[in-house]
Every structure is written in structure tokens, then in C-alpha cells.
C-alpha positions in Angstrom: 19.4 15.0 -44.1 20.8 16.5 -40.7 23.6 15.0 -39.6 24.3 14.1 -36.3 27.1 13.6 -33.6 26.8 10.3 -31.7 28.7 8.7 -29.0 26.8 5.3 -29.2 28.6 2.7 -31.1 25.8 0.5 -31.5 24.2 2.8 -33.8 27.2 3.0 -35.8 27.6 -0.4 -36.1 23.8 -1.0 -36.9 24.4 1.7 -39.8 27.1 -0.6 -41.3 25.2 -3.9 -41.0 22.3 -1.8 -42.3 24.5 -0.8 -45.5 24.7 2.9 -44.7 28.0 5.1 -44.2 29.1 6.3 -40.7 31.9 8.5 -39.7 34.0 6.7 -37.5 37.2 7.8 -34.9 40.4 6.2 -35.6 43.9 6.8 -33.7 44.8 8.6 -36.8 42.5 10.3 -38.8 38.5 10.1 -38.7 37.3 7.8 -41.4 34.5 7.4 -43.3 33.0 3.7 -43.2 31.3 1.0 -44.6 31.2 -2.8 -44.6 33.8 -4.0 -46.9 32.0 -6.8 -48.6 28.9 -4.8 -49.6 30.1 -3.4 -52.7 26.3 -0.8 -52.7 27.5 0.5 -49.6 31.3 0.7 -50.7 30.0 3.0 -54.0 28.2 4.9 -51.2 32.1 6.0 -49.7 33.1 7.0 -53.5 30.1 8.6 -54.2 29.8 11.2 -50.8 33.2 12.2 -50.7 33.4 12.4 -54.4 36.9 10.1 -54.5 37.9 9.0 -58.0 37.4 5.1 -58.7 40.8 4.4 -59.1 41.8 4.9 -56.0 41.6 2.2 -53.8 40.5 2.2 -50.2 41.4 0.6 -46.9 39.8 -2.3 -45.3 39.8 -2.7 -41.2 40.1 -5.6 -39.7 39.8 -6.2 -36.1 42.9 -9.3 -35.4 45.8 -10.2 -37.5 44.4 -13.7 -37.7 41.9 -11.6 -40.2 44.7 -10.9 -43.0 44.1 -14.5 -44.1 41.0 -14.1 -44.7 41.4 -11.5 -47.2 44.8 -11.8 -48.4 47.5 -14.9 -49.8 50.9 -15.2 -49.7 50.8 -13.3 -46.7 54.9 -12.8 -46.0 56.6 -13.1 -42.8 57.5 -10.0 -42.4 54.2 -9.1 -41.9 53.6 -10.8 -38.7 56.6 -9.7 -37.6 55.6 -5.6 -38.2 52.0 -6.6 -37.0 53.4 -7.8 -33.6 54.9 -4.5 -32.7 52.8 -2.0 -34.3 49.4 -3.7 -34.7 46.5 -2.7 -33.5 47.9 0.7 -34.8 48.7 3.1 -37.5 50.5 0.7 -40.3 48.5 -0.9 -43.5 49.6 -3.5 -45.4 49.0 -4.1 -49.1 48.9 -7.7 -50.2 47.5 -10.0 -52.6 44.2 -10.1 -52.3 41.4 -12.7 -52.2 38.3 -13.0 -54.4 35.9 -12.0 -51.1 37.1 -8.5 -51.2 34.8 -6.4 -54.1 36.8 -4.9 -56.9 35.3 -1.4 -56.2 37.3 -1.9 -52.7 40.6 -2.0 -54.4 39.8 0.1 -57.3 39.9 -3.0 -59.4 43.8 -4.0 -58.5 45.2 -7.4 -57.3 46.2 -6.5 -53.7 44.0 -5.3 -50.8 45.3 -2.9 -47.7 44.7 -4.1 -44.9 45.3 -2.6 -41.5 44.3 -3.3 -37.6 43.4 0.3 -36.0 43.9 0.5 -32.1 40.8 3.1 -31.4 38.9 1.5 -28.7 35.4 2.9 -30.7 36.3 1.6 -33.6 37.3 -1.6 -32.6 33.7 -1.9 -30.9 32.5 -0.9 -34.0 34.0 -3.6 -35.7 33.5 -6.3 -32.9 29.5 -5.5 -33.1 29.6 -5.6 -37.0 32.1 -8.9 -37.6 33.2 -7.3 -41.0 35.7 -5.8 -42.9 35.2 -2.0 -42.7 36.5 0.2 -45.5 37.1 3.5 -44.2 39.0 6.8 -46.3 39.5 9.6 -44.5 35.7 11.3 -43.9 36.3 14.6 -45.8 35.1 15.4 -49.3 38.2 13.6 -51.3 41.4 15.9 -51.4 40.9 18.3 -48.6 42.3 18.2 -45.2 41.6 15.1 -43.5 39.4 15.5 -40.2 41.0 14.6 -36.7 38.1 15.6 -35.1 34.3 15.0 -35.4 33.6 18.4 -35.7 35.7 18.5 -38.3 33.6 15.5 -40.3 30.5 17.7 -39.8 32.2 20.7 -41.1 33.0 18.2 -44.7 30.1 16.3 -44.6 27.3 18.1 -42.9 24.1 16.8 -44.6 26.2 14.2 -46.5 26.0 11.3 -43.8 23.5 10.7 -41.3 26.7 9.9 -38.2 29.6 11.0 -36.8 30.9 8.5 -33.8 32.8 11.2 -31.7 35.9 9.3 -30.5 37.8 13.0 -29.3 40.5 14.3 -30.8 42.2 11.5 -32.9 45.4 11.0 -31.0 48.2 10.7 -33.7 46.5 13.0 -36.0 48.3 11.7 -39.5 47.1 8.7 -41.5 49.1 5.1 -40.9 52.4 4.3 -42.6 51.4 1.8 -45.9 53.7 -0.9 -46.4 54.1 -3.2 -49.8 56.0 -6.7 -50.3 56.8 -7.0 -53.9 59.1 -10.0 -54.9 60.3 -10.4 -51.4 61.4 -6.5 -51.2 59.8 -3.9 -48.7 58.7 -0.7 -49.8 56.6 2.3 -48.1 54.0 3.5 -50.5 53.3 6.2 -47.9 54.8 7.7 -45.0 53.1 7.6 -41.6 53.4 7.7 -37.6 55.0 4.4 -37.9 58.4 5.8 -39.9 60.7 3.8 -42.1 63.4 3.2 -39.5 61.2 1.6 -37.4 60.4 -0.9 -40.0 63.5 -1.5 -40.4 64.3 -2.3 -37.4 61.8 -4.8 -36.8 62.3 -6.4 -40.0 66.4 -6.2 -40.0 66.4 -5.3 -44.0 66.6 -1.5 -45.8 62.8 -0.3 -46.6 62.2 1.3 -50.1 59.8 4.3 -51.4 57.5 4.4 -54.1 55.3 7.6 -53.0 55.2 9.2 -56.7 51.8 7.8 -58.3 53.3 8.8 -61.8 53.3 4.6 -62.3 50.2 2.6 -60.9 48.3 3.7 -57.6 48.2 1.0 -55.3 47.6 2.5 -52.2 45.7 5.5 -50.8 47.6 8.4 -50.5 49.3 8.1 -53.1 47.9 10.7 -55.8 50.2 13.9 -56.1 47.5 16.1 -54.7 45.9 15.3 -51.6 45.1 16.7 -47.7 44.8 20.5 -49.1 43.0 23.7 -47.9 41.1 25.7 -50.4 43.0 28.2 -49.6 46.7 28.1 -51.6 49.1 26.4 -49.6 52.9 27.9 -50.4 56.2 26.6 -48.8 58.6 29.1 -48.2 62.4 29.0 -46.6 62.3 32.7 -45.2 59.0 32.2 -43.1 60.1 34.7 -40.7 59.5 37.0 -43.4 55.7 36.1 -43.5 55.3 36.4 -39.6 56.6 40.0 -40.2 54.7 41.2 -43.3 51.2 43.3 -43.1 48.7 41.6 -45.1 45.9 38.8 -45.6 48.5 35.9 -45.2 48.2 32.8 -43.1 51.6 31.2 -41.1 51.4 27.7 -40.0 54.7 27.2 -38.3 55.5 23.4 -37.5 58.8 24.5 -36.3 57.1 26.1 -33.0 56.0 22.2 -31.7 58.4 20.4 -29.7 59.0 17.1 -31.0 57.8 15.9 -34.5 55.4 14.1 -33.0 53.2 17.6 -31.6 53.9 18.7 -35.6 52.2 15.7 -36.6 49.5 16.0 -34.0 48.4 19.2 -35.1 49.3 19.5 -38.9 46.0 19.2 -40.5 43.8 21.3 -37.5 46.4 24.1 -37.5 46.1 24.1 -41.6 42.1 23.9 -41.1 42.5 26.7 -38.6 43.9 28.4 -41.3 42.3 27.7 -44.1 39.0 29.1 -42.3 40.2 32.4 -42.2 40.0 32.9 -45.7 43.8 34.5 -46.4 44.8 35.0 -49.5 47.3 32.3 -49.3 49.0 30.1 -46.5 53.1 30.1 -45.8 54.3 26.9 -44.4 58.2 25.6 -44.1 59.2 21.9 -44.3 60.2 20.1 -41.2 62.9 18.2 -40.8 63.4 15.1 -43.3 64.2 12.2 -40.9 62.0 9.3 -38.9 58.1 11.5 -38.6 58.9 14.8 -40.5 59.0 12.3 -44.1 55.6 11.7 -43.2 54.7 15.6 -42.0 56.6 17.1 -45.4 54.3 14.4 -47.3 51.3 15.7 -47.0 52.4 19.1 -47.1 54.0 19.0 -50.3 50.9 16.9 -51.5 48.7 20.1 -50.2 50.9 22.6 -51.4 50.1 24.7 -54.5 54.6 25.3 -54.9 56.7 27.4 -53.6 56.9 31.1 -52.6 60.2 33.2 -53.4 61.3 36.5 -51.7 63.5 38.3 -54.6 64.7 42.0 -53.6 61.6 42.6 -51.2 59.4 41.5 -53.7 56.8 37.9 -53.4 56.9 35.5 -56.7 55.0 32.1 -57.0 56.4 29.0 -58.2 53.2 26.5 -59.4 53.5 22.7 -58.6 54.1 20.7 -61.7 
């Protein structure tokens, strides 16, 4: 199979009717997609990026008149998020209906649901009129692609298409949002950050983004969005930048805003991980609004934590 890059959204969309897998551009990350309510093409997604069946996927819907199709009890603080940030980089996990295939939801009672704002994946969707489940279109823990030259670099011969939407503008999956027993609760950090939420919706916003209990969402797993190349943080990464040796630096500090860090997280950690280094140094950013979502996926690719004792480099392994 040689895969190829595309720019015609018809074909994409006649791969999906057709049952296949397609690599579509989102405003976030590139996904890899199928229609939703074919469960043979859904096991297709699971089976190409090797993704473990307990974790579920997302499903795409085009309008927020959609959700009821797939989902009950639908709260009103859903509308009320969707109305600011929808089409856009938020999902929503709710209860789902019977339509949506178990292998979808890895066999759990809610379905994530979110409205992307890519123009070519919205045509995509138009031109289809289904659900699209799409995962990120990388083999399954590896840095997620922003580009379509990175999906071809992950899935060369794997898929047959790669819709090339550009760069993916925000560059860091969506923000996932639960309603439990009339509480909110992020299940994973995203563009869309938690005071935001809380803004729109007046009430305080919870976490659960530790899958020791049930996995619920995607991106949830303790390991995720990594290089093959060991991924270290480090406070002293001035040190690094100043040491002789086959070590990689990715240096979020050096963006402007929180935003550019996001942007070009997982290219400059693909940049890096392609140079083969005996391991990568990276340093948290800041802990508020975007950098939750940025320090997320880095500690989820991180391997631990590097320590500089009397000149000398120790590791400290992830539990």
C-alpha cells in the first residue's frame, strides 16, 4: 500500500462512506477517521494504530443539534460551553445512546462528542452525514501529528490518505469535559483551559486526569504523546544547553505566549526525537490557564526526571 497526500475532500469522504480509514486535518491535531456507526471500519482505527480496546475514541459531529442524536440527559451547561467554544477544540463526554457501537466507547456508557472548526474536516463531514471517530493518526502513544507529513511519517503504508489541511493551527488536542451528578470535571486539559469553562458556566471545574480509576476519555492513560527517544524533565535546563554530548533541548520557555508553546510542542519534540539523542531535556511551563494542558502531555511523554548532583547526571524513572 503506498500512501498518499491528498487535498481533495471528496475522496476522503468517499473513503469513509466506503468503510476505509482516512487521515483527516483538524484545528488541533490530525486524526485518524472513520464512520462512527460502522463498527468494521471503527476496529480498522484500533487495529492500524495499534490502540488498546479500552480506550475509547472520539466521535465528530458537524452541529450541536447532533449531540441529541447520540447522547441523553444532555445538561445545560453544555449548550452553554458549545455556544462559545463550539465548532472548536472542546469534547464532551455524556451518556450515550444505543446508535453509537460499543467498540466506539470502549464498551462504556457515555460517548465524547465534540464539533471540530477545520474547514476540511467539516466538508468531510458535510459530504459523509456521519459521526466520524477520529484518534490522533499516529501509531497509539507516540507524538501526535500536526501536520500531514507527520501522518505519513506514522503511518506510511498503513492508510491509503492523508487530507492535507496545513499545519494544524492550535497544535494540542481539545480540552474533554465530563457532567457527573450535576458536577463539572476536565478529564483532560486542552486549548480550551479550565478558567475559561468556568467562566462560561459560573461554577468551579474539577480534574480527574489520573486513569488509575476508570478511563473514560481519551487521553487519559499515564503514558501517552511520547518520542522514542527518552523524554527527561529537568529544573537546571541551562545546564543541558551548555553540556557536550548527544543530548536533545526542547525549550518551551523560548516561545512568547503559551499559546506558541502549545503550537509547537509536539513538532519541536518530533524534531527532536528524529535526531536520535541519547535522551531529550525538557522543563515544565508554567502551571496556569494553557501550560496545564502543555505540562500534560509532557509529563505523560516523559520517561522522569533528570537530577544534576555535584556535576554528575542521575535518572529518576516514572512510576
Amino acid at each position: 500500500m503506498k500512501t498518499k497526500i491528498i487535498n481533495n475532500p471528496d475522496t476522503a469522504a468517499g473513503e469513509v462512506l466506503k468503510g476505509n480509514i482516512v487521515a483527516l486535518p483538524t484545528e488541533t491535531v490530525y486524526g485518524l477517521a472513520a464512520d462512527a456507526l460502522n463498527p468494521e471500519a471503527v476496529l480498522k482505527i484500533y487495529e492500524t494504530k495499534k490502540r488498546p480496546d479500552f480506550n475509547p475514541l472520539i466521535v465528530h459531529v458537524g452541529d450541536i443539534s447532533d449531540f441529541e442524536k447520540y447522547a441523553v440527559n444532555i445538561p445545560a451547561e453544555v449548550y452553554a460551553i458549545a455556544e462559545k467554544f463550539s465548532p472548536g477544540p472542546v469534547t464532551y463526554v455524556l451518556p450515550k445512546k444505543d446508535v453509537i457501537p460499543d467498540i466506539v466507547t470502549a464498551g462504556i456508557d457515555t460517548v465524547a462528542l465534540r464539533i471540530p472548526s477545520h474547514p476540511l474536516f467539516r466538508e468531510v463531514l458535510r459530504k459523509c452525514g456521519c459521526p466520524i471517530a477520529a484518534p490522533s493518526a499516529n501509531m497509539f502513544g507516540r507524538i501526535s501529528p500536526t501536520t500531514a507529513e507527520d501522518v505519513l511519517k506514522e503511518l506510511s503504508g498503513k492508510i491509503d490518505f492523508i487530507l492535507d489541511g496545513g499545519r494544524c493551527p492550535i497544535g494540542i488536542e481539545s480540552t474533554v469535559v465530563s457532567f457527573e451528578e450535576g458536577n463539572i470535571f476536565i478529564l483532560r486539559h486542552g486549548y480550551v483551559t479550565k478558567e475559561d469553562i468556568e467562566k462560561i458556566t459560573g461554577r468551579e471545574t474539577g480534574e480527574i486526569t489520573d486513569a488509575a480509576g476508570k478511563i473514560s476519555s481519551p487521553g487519559m492513560l499515564k503514558s501517552h504523546y511520547a518520542p522514542v527517544t527518552p523524554l527527561y524533565f529537568t529544573d537546571n535546563i541551562e545546564y543541558f544547553k551548555n553540556k557536550a554530548g548527544n543530548i536533545g533541548v526542547v525549550d518551551l520557555s523560548l516561545y512568547r505566549s503559551l499559546k506558541e508553546a502549545a503550537l509547537n510542542l509536539f513538532a519541536d519534540l518530533r524534531k527532536a526525537d528524529e535526531k536520535k539523542y541519547e535522551y531529550i531535556v525538557t522543563k515544565r511551563v508554567d502551571n496556569k490557564d494553557l501550560g496545564r494542558a502543555v505540562n500534560d502531555r509532557l509529563a505523560k511523554a516523559s520517561s522522569g526526571t533528570v537530577m544534576i548532583e555535584n556535576g554528575s547526571v542521575s535518572f529518576l524513572n516514572k512510576k
